[in-house]
N, C-alpha and C positions, 0 to 999 in steps of 0.2 A: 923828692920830697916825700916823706911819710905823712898820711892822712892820718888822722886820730878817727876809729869810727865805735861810737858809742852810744847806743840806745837812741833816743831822739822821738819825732813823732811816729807814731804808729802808723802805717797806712793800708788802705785795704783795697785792690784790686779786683773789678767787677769782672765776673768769666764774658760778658758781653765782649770785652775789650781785648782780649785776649788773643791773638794771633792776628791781630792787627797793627798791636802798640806796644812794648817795650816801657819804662819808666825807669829813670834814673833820678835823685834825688840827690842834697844835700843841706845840711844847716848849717847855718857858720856866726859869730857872734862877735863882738870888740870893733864893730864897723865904722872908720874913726870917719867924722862929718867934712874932712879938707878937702878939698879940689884936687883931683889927679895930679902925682905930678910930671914934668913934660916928659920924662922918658917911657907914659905910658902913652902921649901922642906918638913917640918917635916909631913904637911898636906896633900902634894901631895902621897909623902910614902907610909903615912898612908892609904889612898885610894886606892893605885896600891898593898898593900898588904892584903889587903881585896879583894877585887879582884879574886885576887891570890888563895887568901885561899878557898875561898866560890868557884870559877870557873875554879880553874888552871885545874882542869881534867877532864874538858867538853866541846864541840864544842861552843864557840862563839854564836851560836843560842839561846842556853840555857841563855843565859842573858838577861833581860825581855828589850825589847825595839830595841833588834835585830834586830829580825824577821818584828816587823812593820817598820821600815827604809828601809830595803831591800823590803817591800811589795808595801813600798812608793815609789819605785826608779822605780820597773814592772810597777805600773800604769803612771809613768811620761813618760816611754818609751827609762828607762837605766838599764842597767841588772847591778843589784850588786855584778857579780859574774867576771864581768868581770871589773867596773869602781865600786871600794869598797865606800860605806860612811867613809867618812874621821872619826866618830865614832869608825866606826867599825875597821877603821884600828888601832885607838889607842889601842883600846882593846887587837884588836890582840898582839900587841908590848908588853901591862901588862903581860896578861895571858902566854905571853913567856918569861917575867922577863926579858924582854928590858927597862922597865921603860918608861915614858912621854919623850920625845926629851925636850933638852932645846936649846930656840929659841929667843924668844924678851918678855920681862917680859908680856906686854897685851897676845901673844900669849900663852903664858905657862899658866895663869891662865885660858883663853877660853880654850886650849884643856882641863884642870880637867874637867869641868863642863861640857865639850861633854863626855866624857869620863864616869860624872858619872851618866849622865840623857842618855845615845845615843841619842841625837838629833845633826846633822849634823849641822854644824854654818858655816856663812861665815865672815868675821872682817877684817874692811876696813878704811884708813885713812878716817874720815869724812872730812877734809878739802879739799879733792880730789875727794868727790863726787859732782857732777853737779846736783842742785836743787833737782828735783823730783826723784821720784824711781821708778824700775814699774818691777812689776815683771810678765813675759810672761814666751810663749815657744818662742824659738829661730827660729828665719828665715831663709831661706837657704842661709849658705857663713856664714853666725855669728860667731865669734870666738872672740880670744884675747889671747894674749901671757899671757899664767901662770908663776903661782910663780915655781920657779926652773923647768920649764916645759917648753916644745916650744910651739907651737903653740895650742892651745883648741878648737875643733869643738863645736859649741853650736846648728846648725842646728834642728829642733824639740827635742831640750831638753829646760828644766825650767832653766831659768836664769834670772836674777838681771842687770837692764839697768838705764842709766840716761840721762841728755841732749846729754852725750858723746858718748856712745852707752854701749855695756856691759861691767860689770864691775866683777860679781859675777853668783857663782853656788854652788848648793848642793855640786860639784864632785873637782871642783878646781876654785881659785879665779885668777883674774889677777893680772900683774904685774903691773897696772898703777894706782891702788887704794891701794895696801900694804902697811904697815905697817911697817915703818923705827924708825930709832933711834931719826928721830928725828919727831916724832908724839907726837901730844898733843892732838890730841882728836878724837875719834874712833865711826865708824859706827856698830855691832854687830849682825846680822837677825840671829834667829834660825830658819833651817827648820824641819818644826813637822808634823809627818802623821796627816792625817785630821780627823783619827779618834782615835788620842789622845787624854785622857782629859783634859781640859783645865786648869787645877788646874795643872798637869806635866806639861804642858809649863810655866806658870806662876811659877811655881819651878824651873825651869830653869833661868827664864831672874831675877827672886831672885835673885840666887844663882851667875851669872854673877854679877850680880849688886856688890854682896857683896865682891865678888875677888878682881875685879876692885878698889872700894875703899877703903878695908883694905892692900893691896897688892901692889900699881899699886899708889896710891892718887887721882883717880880718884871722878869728882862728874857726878850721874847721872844724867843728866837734862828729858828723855824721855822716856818712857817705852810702850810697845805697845804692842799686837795680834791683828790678823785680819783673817780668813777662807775665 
C-alpha cells in the first residue's frame, strides 16, 4: 500500500527528549462510525494466539521490544514498573488469555498494532487538537484529566502539548482530545525508543495505516518520524 504523506500538523521536538525517544506520527481522516467487522476479530485472535503460543510461559520481558520501552520510560524519568507502557499492559492481558479490550473501532485496531510492534501510541481526535504540537518534558503543576482516570501529574515527564496545553503521554492520554463516537479523523504518535530502528517504526505507522483503512475506511493523508 502507498501512503499519501502531505503537510499535516506541524510538530516540534524538545532537544530534552532526544536520544531517549523517537516519534512517529500519522493523520488519517473519513473514519466511518460502524462496528468492526468480524474479519478484523478473526486477525485480532489470530495475533493474541500466537502470542500466546510462542509467550504464554514466559515473563513479558522475553518479548523483543519490552525491555526497550521500559528502558525508554528509566531514561524519560518513569519507572515502568510502577506506571506500565500501555504496550506492555496489553501484552500482559494476551499472555493471560484476556484477549484485546473491545473499545471504539479506531481504538481496537491501535491497540493490535501496539500490541504487536510494543511501541506505546497515543490517538487523539485530530479535530480537537490546536495547531501545532510540541512534544517537551512537563513543567511543574502540568497535568490534565485522563481517559477513565482523575487527574495525571505530567510534572518532569514527556508529554504531547498544543496551543491548549497538554493533551497526550506515553503513560495516559487526556480526556479533552479522546476519541468519541462521533470522530472522523484522528491524530496517531507512536512512541519509539531512540534506539529503535527505523525501519520497526516505520512498520509500525505501516501497519497503523493499513488497520485504519481496511478496518475503520479510513484515508491516510500524513505519515512522519522525527528523533
Amino acid at each position: 500500500m502507498t501512503l499519501a504523506r502531505t503537510g499535516g500538523l506541524a510538530f516540534e521536538v524538545d532537544d530534552a527528549l532526544r536520544g531517549a525517544m523517537m516519534l512517529g506520527w500519522l493523520e488519517a481522516d473519513g473514519i466511518r462510525p460502524e462496528p468492526l467487522a468480524e474479519a478484523f476479530a478473526l486477525e485480532r485472535d489470530a495475533v493474541c494466539a500466537r502470542l500466546r503460543a510462542r509467550y504464554g510461559d514466559r515473563p513479558p520481558v522475553d518479548v523483543p521490544g519490552v525491555a526497550e520501552c521500559r528502558s525508554m520510560f528509566h531514561r524519560l524519568g518513569v519507572d515502568p514498573t510502577k506506571t506500565r507502557p500501555s504496550s506492555e499492559a496489553l501484552l500482559r492481558r494476551v499472555l493471560q488469555g484476556k484477549g484485546l479490550p473491545t473499545i471504539h473501532p479506531v481504538v481496537d485496531v491501535c491497540n493490535l498494532a501496539s500490541l504487536e510492534h510494543q511501541f506505546s501510541i497515543g490517538l487523539y481526535d485530530r479535530d480537537l487538537v490546536r495547531n501545532s504540537v510540541f512534544a517537551r518534558i512537563g513543567r511543574s503543576g502540568e497535568g490534565y484529566d485522563g481517559i477513565r482516570k482523575g487527574h495525571v501529574n505530567l510534572s518532569d515527564r514527556p508529554l504531547l502539548a498544543d496551543d491548549d496545553g497538554p493533551f497526550g503521554a506515553p503513560t495516559s492520554d487526556s480526556a479533552r482530545t479522546q476519541v468519541t463516537a462521533g470522530t472522523t479523523a484522528v491524530l496517531v504518535v507512536v512512541f519509539s525508543p531512540a534506539d529503535s530502528r527505523s525501519d520497526e517504526l516505520s512498520a509500525m505507522l505501516e501497519r497503523l495505516a493499513d488497520l485504519l483503512a481496511r478496518f475503520c475506511g479510513a484515508t491516510v493523508r500524513t505519515v512522519h518520524a522525527r528523533q
